[in-house]
N, C-alpha and C positions, 0 to 999 in steps of 0.2 A: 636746699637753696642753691644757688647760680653757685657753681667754683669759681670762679673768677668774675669780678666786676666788667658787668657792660657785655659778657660774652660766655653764656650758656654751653655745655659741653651738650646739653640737647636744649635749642632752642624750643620756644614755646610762638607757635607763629600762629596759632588759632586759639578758640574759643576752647576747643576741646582739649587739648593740651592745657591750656593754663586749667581749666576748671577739674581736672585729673593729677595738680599738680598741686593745686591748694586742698585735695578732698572736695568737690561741692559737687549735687546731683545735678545731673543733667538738664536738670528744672526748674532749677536756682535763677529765678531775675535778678541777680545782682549785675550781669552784663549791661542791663541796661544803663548802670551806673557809673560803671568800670570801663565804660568803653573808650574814656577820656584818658587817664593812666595807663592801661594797656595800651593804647594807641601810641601813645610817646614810648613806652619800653621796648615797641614794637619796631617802631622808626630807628629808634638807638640801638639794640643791638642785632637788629637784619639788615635794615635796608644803609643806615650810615655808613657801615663799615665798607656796605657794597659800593655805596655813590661816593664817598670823600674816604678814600683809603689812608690819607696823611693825619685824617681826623683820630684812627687809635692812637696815634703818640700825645694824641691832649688828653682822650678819654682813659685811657691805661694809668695817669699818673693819678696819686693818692690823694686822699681827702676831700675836694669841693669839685663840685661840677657847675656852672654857671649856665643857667637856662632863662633866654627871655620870651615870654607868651604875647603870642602880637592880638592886637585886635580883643582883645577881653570885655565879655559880657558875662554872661551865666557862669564861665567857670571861676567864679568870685565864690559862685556856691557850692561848687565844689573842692574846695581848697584840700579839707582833709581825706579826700578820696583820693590823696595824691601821695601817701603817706604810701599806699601800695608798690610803688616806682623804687623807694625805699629799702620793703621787704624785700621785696624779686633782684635788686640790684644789692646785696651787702657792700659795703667799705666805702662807698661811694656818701658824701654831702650833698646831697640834694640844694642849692640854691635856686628859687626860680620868682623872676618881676612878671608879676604881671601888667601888663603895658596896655592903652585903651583911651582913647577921649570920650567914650562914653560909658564907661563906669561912672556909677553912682557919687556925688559927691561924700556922701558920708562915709564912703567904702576908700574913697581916695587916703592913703598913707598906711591903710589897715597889714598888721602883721599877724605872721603864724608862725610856730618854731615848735616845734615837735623834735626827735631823734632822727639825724640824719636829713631834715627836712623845713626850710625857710624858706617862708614867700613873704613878698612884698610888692601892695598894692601901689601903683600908679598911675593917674587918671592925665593922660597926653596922649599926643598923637607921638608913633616912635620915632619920627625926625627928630622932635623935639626932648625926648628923655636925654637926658645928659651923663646915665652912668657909664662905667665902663663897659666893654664890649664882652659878648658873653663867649662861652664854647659851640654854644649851639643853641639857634630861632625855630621856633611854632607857631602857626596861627591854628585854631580849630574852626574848621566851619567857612574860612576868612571871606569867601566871596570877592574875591580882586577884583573880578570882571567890573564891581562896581570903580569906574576907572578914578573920580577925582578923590576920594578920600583914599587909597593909596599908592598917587603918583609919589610925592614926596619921600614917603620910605619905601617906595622899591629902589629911590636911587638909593637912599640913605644903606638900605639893603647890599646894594653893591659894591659899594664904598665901602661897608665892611667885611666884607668875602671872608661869614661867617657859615657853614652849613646851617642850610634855612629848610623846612617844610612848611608844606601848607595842605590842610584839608579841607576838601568840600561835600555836600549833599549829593550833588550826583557828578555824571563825567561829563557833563555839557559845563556847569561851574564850572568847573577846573578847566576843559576849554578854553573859558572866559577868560583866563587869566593872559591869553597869549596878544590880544589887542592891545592891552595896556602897554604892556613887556616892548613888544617890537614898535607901539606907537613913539615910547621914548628911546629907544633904539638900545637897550638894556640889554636882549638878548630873548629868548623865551621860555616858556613853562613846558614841563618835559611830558609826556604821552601819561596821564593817568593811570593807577593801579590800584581795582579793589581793596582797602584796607580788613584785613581779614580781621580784625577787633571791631570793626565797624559797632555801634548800637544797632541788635537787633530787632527793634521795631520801628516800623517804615513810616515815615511821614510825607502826609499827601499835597501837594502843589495842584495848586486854581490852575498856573499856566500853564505847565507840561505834565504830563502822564509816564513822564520819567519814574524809577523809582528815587527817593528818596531818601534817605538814611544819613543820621548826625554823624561824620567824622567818615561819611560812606570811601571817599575816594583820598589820596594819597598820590601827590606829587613835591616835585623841586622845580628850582629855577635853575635853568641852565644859562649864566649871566654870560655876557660876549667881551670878553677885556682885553679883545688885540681893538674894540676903538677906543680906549680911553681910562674912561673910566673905571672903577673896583670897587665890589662888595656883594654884601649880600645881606637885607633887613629895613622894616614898615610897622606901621600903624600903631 
């Protein structure tokens, strides 16, 4: 296991490291499952440390980590595939909301507590959740470029300049996200990067011939706070 929480003395930045790391052959579709938990372990101990370097003095101290999930749909159904985040990370308390106005009513308030590992379900848009502010924001998948369901919490995002991701399908979505950004004068979304945990089976789009892929690309916002306003966190 990890010698120390949140930071690997050999990180695991691909498919084939972790599956050399847990024993699994080479031929094991469980990635296509896993690609949601690896993705956030992947963010948190590579890319965080690199983009918010003042972020190890939150993640280094003991017991709970506080994770808000933006925009929630499907990963309602994966809850306990997140139990992984867990193994790979020891010492560490997993807490994580998932956040979403469009989760299911009945799923709305739904809890999980496992070792190490709490989630709770909340059916809002993230302007409107009222808990406290977390360590660290995800969206999976989030699609910003669609601009009016998350103008509201990218400011609200800003106003809490909390390290935020966000992933999309392909690098044209995550493009997307920069209209929105500079439309409300926020700041913009940073140059896209292959997410190497990506799901690896490709899904096909009517409208572009791009490829595809759940959780394919991996970016942040680079928010602008010499006009104003502060944060970082939506939907």
């Amino acid at each position: 296991k990890p010698s120390h929480p949140l930071h690997n003395t050999q990180p695991l930045t691909q498919w084939s490291d972790y599956y050399a790391y847990r024993g699994f052959r080479l031929d094991s579709p469980i990635a296509i499952l896993l690609h949601w938990p690896l993705t956030m372990f992947y963010i948190l101990t590579t890319l965080l440390p690199q983009n918010y370097p003042h972020a190890d003095q939150v993640i280094e101290q003991p017991n709970s980590f506080l994770i808000h999930m933006l925009g929630v749909e499907k990963e309602i159904e994966m809850i306990p595939l997140f139990k992984e985040l867990a193994y790979l990370i020891p010492g560490v308390s997993f807490e994580i909301h998932m956040i979403g106005p469009d989760i299911a009513d009945t799923a709305d308030g739904k809890a999980y507590d496992d070792v190490d590992l709490h989630v709770m379900v909340h059916k809002c848009a993230y302007h409107e959740y009222p808990g406290p502010p977390p360590d660290f924001i995800i969206g999976f998948n989030a699609g910003i470029g669609a601009y009016m369901p998350w103008a509201n919490t990218l400011v609200t995002l800003k106003e809490l300049g909390v390290p935020v991701y966000f992933t999309d399908y392909c690098q044209y979505s995550c493009e997307c996200a920069n209209p929105p950004m500079e439309h409300l004068k926020l700041g913009t979304a940073t140059k896209p990067m292959i997410n190497p945990f990506r799901c690896p089976v490709r899904k096909f789009c009517e409208e572009q011939l791009m490829p595809w892929y759940s959780n394919g690309f991996i970016y942040t916002l680079d928010f602008n706070y010499k006009s104003g306003a502060g944060g970082d966190a939506d939907r």
